[in-house]
VEXDREN-2710 file (C-alpha; in Angstrom, 1 decimal):
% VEXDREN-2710
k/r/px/py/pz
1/UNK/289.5/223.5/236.8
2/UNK/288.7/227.3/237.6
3/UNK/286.1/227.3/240.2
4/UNK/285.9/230.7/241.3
5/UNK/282.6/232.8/241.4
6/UNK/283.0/235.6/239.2
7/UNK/281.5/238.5/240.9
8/UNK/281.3/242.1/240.6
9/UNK/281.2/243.7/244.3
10/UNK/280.4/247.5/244.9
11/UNK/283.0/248.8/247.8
12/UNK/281.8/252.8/246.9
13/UNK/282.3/254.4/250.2
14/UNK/283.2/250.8/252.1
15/UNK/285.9/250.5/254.5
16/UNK/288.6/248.3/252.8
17/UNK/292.1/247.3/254.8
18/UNK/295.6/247.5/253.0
19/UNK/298.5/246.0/255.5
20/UNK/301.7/246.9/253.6
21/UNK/303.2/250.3/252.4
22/UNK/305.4/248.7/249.5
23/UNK/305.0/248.5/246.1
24/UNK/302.9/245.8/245.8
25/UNK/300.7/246.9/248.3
26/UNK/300.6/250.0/245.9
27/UNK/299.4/248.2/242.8
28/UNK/296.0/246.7/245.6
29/UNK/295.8/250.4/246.8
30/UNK/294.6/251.6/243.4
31/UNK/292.8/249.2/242.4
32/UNK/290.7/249.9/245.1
33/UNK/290.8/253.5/244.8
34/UNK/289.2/252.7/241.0
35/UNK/286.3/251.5/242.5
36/UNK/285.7/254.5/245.0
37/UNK/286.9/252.4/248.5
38/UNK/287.5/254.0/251.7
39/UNK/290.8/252.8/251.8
40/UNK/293.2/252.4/255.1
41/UNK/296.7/251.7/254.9
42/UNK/298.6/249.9/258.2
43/UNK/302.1/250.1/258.5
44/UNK/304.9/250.7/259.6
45/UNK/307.1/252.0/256.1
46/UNK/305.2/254.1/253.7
47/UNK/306.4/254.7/250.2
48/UNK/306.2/258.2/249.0
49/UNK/304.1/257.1/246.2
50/UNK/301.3/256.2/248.2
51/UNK/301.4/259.7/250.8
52/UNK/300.2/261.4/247.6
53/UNK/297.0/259.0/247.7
54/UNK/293.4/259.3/249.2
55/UNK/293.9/257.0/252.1
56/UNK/294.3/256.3/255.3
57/UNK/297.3/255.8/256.6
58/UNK/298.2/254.1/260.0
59/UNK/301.9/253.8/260.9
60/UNK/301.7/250.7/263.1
61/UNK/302.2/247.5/263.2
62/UNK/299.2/244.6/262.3
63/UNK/298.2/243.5/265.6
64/UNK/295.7/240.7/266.2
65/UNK/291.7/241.0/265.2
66/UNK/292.9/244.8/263.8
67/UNK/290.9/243.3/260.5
68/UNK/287.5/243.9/262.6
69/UNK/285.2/246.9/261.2
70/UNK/286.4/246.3/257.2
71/UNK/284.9/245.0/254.3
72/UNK/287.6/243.7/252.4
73/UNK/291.1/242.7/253.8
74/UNK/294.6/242.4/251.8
75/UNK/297.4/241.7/253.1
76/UNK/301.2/242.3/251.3
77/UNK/303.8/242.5/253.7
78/UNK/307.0/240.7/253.8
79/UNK/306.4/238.6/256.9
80/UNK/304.9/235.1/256.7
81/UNK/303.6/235.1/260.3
82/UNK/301.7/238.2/259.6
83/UNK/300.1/237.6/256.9
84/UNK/299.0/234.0/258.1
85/UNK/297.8/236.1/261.1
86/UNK/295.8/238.4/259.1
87/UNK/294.0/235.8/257.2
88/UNK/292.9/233.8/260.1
89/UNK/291.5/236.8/261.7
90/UNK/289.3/237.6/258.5
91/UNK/288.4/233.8/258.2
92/UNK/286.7/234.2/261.9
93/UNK/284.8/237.8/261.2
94/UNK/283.8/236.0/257.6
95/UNK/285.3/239.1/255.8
96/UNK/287.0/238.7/252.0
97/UNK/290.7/238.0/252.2
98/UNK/293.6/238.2/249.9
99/UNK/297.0/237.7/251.1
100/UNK/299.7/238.9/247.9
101/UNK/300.8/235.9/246.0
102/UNK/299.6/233.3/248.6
103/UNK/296.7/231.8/247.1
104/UNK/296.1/229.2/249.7
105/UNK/295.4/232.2/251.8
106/UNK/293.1/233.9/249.6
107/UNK/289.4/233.8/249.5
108/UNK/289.0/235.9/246.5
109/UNK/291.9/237.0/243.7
110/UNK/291.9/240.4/242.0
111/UNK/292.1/239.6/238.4
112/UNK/293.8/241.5/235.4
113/UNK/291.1/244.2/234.6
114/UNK/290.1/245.5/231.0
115/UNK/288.2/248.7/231.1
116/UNK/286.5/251.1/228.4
117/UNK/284.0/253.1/229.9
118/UNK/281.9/251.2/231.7
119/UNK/282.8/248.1/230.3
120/UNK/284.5/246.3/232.7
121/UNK/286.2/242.6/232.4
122/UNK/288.3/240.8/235.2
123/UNK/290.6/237.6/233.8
124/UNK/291.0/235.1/236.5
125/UNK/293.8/232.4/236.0
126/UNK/293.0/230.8/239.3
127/UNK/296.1/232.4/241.3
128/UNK/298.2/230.6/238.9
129/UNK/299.7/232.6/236.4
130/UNK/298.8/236.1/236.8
131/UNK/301.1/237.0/233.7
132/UNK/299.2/235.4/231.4
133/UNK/295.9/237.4/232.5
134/UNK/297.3/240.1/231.8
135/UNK/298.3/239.1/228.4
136/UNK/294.7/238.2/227.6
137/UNK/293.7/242.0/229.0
138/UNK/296.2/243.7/226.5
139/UNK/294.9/241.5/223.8
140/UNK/290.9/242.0/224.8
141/UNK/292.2/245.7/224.8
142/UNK/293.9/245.5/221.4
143/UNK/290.6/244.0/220.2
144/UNK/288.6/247.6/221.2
145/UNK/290.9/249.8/220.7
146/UNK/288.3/252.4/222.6
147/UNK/285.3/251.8/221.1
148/UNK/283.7/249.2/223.4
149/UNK/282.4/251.8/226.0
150/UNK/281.4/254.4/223.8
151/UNK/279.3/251.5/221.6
152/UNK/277.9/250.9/225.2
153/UNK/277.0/254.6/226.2
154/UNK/274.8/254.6/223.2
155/UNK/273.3/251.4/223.1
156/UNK/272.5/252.2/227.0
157/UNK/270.2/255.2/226.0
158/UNK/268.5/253.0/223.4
159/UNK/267.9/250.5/226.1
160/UNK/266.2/252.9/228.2
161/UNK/264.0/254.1/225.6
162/UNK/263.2/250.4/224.5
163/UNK/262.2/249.4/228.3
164/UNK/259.6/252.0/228.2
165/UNK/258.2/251.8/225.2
166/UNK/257.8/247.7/224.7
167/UNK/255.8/245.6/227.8
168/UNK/257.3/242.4/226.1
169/UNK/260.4/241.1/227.5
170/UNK/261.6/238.3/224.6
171/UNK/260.1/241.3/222.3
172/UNK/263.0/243.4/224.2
173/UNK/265.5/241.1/224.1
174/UNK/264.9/240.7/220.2
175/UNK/265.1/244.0/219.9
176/UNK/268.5/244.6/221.8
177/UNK/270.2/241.8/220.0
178/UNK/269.5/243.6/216.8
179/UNK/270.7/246.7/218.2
180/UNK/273.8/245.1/219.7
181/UNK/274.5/243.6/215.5
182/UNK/274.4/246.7/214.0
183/UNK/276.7/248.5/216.8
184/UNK/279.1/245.7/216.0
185/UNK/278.6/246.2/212.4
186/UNK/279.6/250.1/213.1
187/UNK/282.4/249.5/215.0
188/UNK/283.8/246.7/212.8
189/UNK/283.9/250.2/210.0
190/UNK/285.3/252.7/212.5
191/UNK/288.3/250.3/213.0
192/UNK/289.3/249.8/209.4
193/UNK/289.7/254.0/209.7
194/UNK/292.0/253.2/212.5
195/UNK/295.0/251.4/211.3
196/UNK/298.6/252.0/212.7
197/UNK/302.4/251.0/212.2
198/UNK/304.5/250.8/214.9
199/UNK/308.3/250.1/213.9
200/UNK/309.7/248.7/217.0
201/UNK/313.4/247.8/217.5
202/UNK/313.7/244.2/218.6
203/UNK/317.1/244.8/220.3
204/UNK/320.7/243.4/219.2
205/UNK/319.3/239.0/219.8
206/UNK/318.4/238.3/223.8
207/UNK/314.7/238.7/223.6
208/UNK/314.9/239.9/226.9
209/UNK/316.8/243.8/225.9
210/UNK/313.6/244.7/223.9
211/UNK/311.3/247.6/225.7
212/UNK/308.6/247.8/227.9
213/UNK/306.8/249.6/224.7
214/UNK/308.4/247.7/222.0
215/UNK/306.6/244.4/223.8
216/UNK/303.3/246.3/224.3
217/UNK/303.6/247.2/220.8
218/UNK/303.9/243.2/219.8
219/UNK/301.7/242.1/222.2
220/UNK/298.7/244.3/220.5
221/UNK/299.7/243.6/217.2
222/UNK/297.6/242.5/214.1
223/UNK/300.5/241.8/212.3
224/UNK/304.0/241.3/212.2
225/UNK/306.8/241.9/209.9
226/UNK/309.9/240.8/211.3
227/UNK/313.5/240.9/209.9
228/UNK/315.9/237.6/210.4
229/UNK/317.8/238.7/212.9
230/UNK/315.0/239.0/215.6
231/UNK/314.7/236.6/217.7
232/UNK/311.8/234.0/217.5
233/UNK/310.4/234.4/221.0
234/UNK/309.7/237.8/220.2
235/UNK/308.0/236.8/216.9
236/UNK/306.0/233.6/217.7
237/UNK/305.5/233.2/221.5
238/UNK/304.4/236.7/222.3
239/UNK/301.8/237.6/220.4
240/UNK/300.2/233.9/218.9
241/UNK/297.3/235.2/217.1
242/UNK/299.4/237.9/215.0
243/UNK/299.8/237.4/211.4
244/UNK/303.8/236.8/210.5
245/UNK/305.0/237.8/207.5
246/UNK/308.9/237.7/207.3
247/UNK/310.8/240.1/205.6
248/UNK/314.5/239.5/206.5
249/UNK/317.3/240.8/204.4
250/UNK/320.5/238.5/204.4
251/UNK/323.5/239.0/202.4
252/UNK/324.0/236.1/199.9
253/UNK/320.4/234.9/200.5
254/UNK/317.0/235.8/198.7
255/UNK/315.8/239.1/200.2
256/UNK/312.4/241.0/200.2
257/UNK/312.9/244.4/198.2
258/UNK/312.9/247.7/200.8
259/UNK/309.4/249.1/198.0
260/UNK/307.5/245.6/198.7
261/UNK/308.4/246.3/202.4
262/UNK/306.7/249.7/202.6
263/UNK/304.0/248.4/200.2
264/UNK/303.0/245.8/202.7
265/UNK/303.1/248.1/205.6
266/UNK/300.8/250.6/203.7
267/UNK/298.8/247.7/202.4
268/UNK/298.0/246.1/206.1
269/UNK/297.2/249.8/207.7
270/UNK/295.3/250.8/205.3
271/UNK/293.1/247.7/206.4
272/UNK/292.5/249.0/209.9
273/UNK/294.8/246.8/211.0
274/UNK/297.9/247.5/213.8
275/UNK/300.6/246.9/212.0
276/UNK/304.6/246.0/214.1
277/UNK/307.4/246.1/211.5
278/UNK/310.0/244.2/213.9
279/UNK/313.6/245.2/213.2
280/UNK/316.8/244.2/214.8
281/UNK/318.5/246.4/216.9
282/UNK/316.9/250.4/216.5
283/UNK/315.1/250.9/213.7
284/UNK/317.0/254.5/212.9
285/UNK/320.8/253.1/213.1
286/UNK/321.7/251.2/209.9
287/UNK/318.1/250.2/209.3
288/UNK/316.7/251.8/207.0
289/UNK/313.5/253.1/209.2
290/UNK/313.9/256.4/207.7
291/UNK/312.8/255.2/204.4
292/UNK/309.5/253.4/206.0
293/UNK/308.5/256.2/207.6
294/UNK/308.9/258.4/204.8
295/UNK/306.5/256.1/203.0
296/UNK/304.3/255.8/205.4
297/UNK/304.1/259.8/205.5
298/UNK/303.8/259.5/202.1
299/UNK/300.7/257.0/202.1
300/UNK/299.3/259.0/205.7
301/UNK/299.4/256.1/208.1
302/UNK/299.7/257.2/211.4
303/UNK/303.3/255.6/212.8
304/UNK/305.4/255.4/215.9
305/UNK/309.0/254.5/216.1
306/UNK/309.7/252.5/219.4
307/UNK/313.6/252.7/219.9
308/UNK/315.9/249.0/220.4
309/UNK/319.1/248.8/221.8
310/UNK/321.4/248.9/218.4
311/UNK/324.0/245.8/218.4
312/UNK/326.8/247.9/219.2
313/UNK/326.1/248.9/222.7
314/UNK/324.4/245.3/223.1
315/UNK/327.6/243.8/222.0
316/UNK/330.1/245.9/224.0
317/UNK/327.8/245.8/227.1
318/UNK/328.0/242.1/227.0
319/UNK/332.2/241.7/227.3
320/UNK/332.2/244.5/230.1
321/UNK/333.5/247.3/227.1
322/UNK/331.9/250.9/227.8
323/UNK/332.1/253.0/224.3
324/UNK/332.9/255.8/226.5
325/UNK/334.8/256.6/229.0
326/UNK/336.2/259.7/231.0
327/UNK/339.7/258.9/230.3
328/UNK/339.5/257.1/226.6
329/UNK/337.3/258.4/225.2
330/UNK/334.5/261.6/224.5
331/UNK/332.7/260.0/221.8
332/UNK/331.2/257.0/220.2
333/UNK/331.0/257.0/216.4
334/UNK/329.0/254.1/214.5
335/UNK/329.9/253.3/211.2
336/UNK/328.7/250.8/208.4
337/UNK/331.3/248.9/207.4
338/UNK/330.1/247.1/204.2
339/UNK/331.1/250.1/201.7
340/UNK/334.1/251.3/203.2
341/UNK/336.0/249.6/199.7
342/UNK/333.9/252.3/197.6
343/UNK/335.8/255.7/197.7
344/UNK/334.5/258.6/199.0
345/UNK/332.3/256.8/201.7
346/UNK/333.7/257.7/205.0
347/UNK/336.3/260.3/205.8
348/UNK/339.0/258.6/206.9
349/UNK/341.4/260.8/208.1
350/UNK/338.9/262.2/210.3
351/UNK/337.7/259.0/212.0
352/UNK/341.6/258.5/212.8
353/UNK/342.2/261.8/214.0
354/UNK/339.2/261.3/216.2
355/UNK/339.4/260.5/220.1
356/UNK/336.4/258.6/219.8
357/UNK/335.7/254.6/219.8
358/UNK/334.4/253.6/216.6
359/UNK/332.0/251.3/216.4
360/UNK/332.0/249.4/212.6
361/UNK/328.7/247.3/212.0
362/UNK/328.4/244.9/208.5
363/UNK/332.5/245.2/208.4
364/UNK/334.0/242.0/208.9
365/UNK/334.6/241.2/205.6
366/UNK/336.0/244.6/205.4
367/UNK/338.6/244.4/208.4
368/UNK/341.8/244.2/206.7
369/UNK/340.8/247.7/204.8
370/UNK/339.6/249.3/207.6
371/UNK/342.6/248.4/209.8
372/UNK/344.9/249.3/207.4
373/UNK/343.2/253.2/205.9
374/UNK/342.6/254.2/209.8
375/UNK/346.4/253.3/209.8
376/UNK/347.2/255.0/207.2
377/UNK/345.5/258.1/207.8
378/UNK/347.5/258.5/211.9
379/UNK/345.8/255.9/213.8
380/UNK/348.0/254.1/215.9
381/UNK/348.5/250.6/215.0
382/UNK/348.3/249.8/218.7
383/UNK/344.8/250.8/219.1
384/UNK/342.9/247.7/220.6
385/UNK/340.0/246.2/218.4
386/UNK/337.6/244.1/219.1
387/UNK/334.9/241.9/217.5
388/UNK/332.2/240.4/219.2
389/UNK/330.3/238.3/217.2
390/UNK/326.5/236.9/218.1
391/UNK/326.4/239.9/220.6
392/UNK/323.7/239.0/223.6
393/UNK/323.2/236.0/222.2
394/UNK/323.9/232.0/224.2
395/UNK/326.7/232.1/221.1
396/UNK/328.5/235.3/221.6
397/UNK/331.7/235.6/221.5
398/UNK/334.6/237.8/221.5
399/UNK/338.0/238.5/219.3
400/UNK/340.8/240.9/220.8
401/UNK/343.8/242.3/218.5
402/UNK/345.0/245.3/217.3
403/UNK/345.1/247.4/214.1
404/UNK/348.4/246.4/213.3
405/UNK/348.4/242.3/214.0
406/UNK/344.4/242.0/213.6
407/UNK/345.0/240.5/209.8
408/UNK/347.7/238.2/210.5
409/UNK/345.9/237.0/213.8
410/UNK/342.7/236.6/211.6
411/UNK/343.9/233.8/209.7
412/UNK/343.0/230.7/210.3
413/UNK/339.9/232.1/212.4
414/UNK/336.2/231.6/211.5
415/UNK/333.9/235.0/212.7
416/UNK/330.4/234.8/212.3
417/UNK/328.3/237.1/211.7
418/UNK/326.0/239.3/212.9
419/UNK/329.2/240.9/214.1
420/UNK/330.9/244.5/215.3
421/UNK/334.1/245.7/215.2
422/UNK/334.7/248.3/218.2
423/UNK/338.3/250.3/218.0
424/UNK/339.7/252.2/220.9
425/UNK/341.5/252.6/223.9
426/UNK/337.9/251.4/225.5
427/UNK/339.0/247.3/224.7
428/UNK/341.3/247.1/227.2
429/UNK/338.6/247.3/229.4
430/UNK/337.5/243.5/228.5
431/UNK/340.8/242.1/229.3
432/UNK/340.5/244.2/233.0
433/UNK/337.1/242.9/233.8
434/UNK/336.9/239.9/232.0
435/UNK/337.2/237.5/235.3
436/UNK/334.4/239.2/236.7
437/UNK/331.9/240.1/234.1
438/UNK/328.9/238.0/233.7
439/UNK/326.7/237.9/231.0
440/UNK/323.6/235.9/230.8
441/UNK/321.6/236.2/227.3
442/UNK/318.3/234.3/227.7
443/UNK/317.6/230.6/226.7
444/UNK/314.1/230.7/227.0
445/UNK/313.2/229.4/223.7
446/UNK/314.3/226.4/221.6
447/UNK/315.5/226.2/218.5
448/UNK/312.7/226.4/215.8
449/UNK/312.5/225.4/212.1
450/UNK/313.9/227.3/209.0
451/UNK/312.6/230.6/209.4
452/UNK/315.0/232.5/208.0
453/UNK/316.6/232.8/211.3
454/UNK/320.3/232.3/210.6
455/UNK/321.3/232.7/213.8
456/UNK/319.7/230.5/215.7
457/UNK/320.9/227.6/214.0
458/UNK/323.9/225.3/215.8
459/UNK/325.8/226.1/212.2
460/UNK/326.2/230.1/211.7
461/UNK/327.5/231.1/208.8
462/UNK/330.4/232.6/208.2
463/UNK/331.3/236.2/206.9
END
């Protein structure tokens, strides 16, 4: 049970100790800053971030009662022993102490903080999971979307007018409830006018290769439409009150046309509503994000295109390939690889003339073709090729051959897809480093129900 008080205190112009020059101590610094502290800083390393700051700065070490004369004490340094020491001193002088992720020596916590204007909120989870209040601020801030504190500003100058004009005080109140119904009914209108699709590249399958922004994007999110290959964490457990709608397209299964896609997107925007449309991978390589935003253009909804890690790179990282490299290679070129059989598609005596790895996404099914038209058109049949199949993923794995024997060795094998095919000089690489490479994609979610998501089931199928 959460027993804190929840207070707001004024420190405007009040003498506040910082001991710790770090980042951490950074994040306290300007939190305090926000509120207008008088802030010193004690110790002995400063970061150049915080020399650009309106502090103090003391470049000595904590020494015992130095805590006397401030207001408000935190302490994040690295040493145990100091910080205990720093804590005990504030107990005895009665002043507010927080020691950086020790909350048995804390007598008050600084919580995540919304703001709007001057609406202020402060989420507490009791010391123990200060990631979570932070999720709750981005979701509080998703909710006003910027309109809390200028609803406030005005409803302040109403106030004012009210106080002097009505002696009644539960004739006041009546009055300000009313007031503070039809704001909300305003603001409820201004957001339908301010609806807006984010298409957000989920990354190549480990949840943890999407963005900093791509997560923001989810995490704000009034709905999601998601693709099958992105991975469930990223869909369910991040953003629980979004609305899911799935759109995946799998080859061989029952698929949501690309026009209902970019209906749905205009549909839900037009609504007011923030809209993520979660694809696999980047949403401008081999995923058809072009079209979507040309819709959306089309519609005007205001979009943003939040870049993934595509497969390929994902894939390669994972088995310790680079796509380039200063000896093997000046180039990476990626190519689909499910219409090489129709003529005309590719240029294929260019891509084997080229000293560049190519990197073949949706080709499996395709290998023995490509292998054998890049070897027909002067690609050596010697040329190392690779393909790494469930790339990032718990499941990944890896296949090594050549142009020449890469048919023959196939037989009798059973790749999965989603898979690439990466040719060049580059895959010897794997076989050099694979002792000492070390991939860990995440396993911090379970397997969940029929979803769509192929992938995640113990049974992949194959190509």
């Amino acid at each position: 049970m959460n027993r804190l008080l929840p207070i707001f205190v004024k420190l405007e112009n009040q003498p506040c100790l910082v001991v710790g020059g770090g980042k951490i101590a950074g994040q306290k610094i300007k939190q305090l800053l926000e509120s207008k502290a008088d802030v010193t800083v004690k110790a002995l390393e400063i970061s150049d971030d915080l020399k650009s700051l309106p502090i103090t700065i003391e470049k000595a070490v904590y020494r015992e009662n130095d805590v006397k004369g401030y207001k408000l004490i935190i302490a994040a340094t690295d040493d145990d022993n100091v910080n205990r020491q720093i804590y005990e001193d504030s107990q005895k002088d009665g002043i507010p102490v927080n020691v950086v992720d020790q909350p048995s020596l804390c007598t008050f916590y600084m919580g995540s903080v919304f703001q709007d204007g001057d609406v202020k909120v402060a989420i507490s989870t009791n010391g123990k999971c200060p990631s979570f209040g932070k999720y709750i601020r981005d979701h509080i801030s998703n909710t006003s979307k910027g309109m809390w504190g200028k609803a406030l500003g005005k409803l302040a100058l109403q106030r004012e007018k009210i106080i002097n004009s009505i002696l009644s005080y539960s004739e006041k109140q009546l009055v300000m409830e009313e007031l503070v119904k039809d704001s909300q009914n305003k603001f409820i209108q201004k957001q339908v006018q301010r609806g807006k699709v984010f298409i957000v590249g989920a990354g190549p399958g480990d949840p943890e290769l999407i963005t900093v922004k791509g997560l923001h994007a989810i995490q704000c999110a009034d709905v999601i439409l998601h693709d099958a290959l992105v991975h469930p964490h990223l869909v369910f457990e991040i953003n629980t009150n979004a609305e899911k709608i799935f759109v995946g397209k799998r080859e061989g299964k029952h698929s949501v046309s690309q026009d209902t896609i970019q209906s749905l997107l205009t549909e839900e925007a037009n609504k007011g509503k923030i809209v993520v449309r979660l694809k696999g991978g980047d949403p401008f390589i081999f995923g058809r994000g072009a079209e979507e935003v040309e819709a959306l253009k089309k519609a005007g909804i205001t979009f943003e295109v939040i870049a993934g890690i595509t497969a390929g790179l994902g894939a390669a990282a994972g088995f310790g390939i680079p796509l380039t490299s200063r000896n093997e290679a000046q180039s990476t070129t990626l190519i689909t690889g499910h219409q090489c059989e129709k003529n005309g598609r590719h240029n294929w005596k260019a891509l084997a003339d080229l000293d560049s790895t190519l990197v073949f996404y949706m080709g499996v099914k395709n290998i023995s073709k490509i292998a054998a038209t890049l070897i027909k058109n002067g690609k050596l049949g010697s040329t190392p090729l690779a393909i790494v199949q469930n790339g990032t993923m718990v499941s990944q794995a890896i296949f090594v051959s050549t142009l020449e024997k890469v048919e023959k060795a196939l037989k009798g094998e059973s790749i999965k897809t989603p898979a690439v095919i990466i040719i060049g000089e580059v895959v010897r690489h794997h076989k050099r480093l694979q002792k000492f490479v070390e991939s860990i994609p995440s396993e911090q979610v379970d397997p969940v129900g029929d979803f769509g998501f192929d992938i995640w089931k113990t049974d992949v199928f194959e190509a």
